[in-house]
C-alpha positions in Angstrom: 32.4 -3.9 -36.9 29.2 -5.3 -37.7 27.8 -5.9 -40.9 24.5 -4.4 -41.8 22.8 -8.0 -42.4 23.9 -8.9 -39.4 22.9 -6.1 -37.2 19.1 -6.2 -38.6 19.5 -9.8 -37.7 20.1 -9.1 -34.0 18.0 -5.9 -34.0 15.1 -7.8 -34.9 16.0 -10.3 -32.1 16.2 -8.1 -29.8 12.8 -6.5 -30.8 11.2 -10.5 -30.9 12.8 -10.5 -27.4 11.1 -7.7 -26.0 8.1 -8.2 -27.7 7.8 -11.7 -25.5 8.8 -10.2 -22.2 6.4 -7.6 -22.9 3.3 -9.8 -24.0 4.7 -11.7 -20.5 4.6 -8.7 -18.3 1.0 -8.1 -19.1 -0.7 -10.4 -17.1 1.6 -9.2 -14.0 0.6 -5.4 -14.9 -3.1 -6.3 -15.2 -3.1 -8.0 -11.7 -1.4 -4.7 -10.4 -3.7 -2.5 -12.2 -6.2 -4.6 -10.3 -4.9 -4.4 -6.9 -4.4 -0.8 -6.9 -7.8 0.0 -8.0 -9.3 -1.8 -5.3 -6.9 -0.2 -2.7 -7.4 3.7 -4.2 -9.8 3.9 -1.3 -8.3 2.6 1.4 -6.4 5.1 4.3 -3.8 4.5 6.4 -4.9 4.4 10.2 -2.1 6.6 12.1 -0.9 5.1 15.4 -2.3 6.1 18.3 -0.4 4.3 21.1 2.5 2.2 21.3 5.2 1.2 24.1 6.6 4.9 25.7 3.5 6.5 23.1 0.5 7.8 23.0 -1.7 10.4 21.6 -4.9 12.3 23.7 -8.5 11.4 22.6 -8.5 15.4 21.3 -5.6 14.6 19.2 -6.6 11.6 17.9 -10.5 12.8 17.0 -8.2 15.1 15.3 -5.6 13.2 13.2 -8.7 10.6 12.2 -10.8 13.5 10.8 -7.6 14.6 9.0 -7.9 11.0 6.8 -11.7 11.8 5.9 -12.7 9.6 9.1 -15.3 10.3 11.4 -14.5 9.3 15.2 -16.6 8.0 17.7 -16.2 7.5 21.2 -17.8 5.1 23.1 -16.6 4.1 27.0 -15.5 0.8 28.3 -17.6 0.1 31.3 -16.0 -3.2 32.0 -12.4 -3.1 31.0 -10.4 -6.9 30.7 -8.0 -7.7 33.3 -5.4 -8.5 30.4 -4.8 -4.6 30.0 -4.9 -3.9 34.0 -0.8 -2.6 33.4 -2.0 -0.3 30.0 -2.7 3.5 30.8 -6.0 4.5 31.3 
């Protein structure tokens, strides 16, 4: 058993304690609250093709307009050589 003197003793260690690693914390919360307000706008882009994958321009207009995006097409008249083995 504890005596009483001795208990508030620890209790009010404990609470000193906390109170540091909570006055500590706060510049670590405040650089997260940060972060995530900056990145409340951002979306994720899906994936539209990947090896043995890939989606239909339909499909993908589609899944883009599902993230509040807007798609545009545009052609590639002159395509690089370095993606001769890709699918068209």
């Amino acid at each position: 058993m504890v005596k009483i003197k001795e208990a508030v003793k620890i209790a009010t260690s404990m609470a000193t304690i906390v109170g540091t690693v909570v006055t500590a914390a706060q510049p670590a919360k405040e650089a997260l609250d940060e972060r995530n307000e900056k990145r409340k706008d951002y979306v994720e882009i899906p994936t539209f093709y990947g090896k043995d994958f890939s989606v239909s321009l339909d499909k993908a207009q589609v899944m883009l307009e599902k993230i509040g995006l807007v798609s545009v097409s545009a052609e590639i008249t002159k395509p690089s050589m370095k993606y001769k083995d890709e699918k068209n």
